[in-house]
C-alpha positions in Angstrom: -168.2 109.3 3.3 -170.3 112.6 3.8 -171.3 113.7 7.3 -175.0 115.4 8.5 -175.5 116.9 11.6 -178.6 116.3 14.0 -179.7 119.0 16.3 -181.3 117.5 19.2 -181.6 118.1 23.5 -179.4 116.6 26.0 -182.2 114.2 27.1 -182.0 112.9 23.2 -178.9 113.0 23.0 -178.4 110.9 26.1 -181.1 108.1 25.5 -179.8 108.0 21.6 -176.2 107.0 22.6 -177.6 104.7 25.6 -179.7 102.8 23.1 -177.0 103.0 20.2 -174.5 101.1 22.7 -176.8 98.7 24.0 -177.1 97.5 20.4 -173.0 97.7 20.1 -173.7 100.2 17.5 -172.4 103.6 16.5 -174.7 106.4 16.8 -173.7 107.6 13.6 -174.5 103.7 12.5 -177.8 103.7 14.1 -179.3 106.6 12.6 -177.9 105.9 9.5 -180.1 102.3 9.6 -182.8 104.3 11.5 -183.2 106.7 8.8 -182.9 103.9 5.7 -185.4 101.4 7.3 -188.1 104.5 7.4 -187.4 105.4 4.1 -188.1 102.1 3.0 -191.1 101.2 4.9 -192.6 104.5 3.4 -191.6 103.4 -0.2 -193.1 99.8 0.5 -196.3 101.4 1.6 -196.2 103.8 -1.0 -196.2 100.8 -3.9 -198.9 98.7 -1.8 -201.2 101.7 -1.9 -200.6 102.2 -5.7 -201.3 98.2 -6.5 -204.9 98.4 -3.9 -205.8 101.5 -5.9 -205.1 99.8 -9.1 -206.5 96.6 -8.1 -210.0 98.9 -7.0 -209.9 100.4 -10.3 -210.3 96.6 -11.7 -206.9 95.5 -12.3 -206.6 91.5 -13.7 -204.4 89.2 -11.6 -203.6 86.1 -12.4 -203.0 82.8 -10.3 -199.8 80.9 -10.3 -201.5 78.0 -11.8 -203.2 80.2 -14.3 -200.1 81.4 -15.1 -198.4 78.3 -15.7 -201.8 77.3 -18.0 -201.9 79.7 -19.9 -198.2 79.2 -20.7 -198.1 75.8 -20.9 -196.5 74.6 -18.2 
């Protein structure tokens, strides 16, 4: 597995492993999740911005049960 570095101050550093343990995590393990979860939650935004801009443009949605109509379920 790779390895990055983080650069932060004592003070960081301190509450970072203090907050790390009281979740019986790793540091390493936390940021890891830390940095995943953000990365994520920007990509999620990122596609519900895209479908509200394409729904304001006049994008056709369908209903479940119009769905299952028009296919005849």
């Amino acid at each position: 597995m790779k390895m990055l570095s983080v650069r932060c101050n004592s003070e960081d550093e301190k509450l970072i492993k203090h907050y790390a343990a009281s979740k019986n995590k790793s540091v390493s393990e936390f940021l890891r999740e830390l940095a995943l979860e953000r990365i994520e939650e920007e990509y999620d935004l990122k596609i519900v911005q895209e479908y509200l801009e394409k729904k304001e443009k006049g994008l056709k949605t369908y209903s479940a049960d119009e769905v299952e109509k028009e296919l005849g379920l």
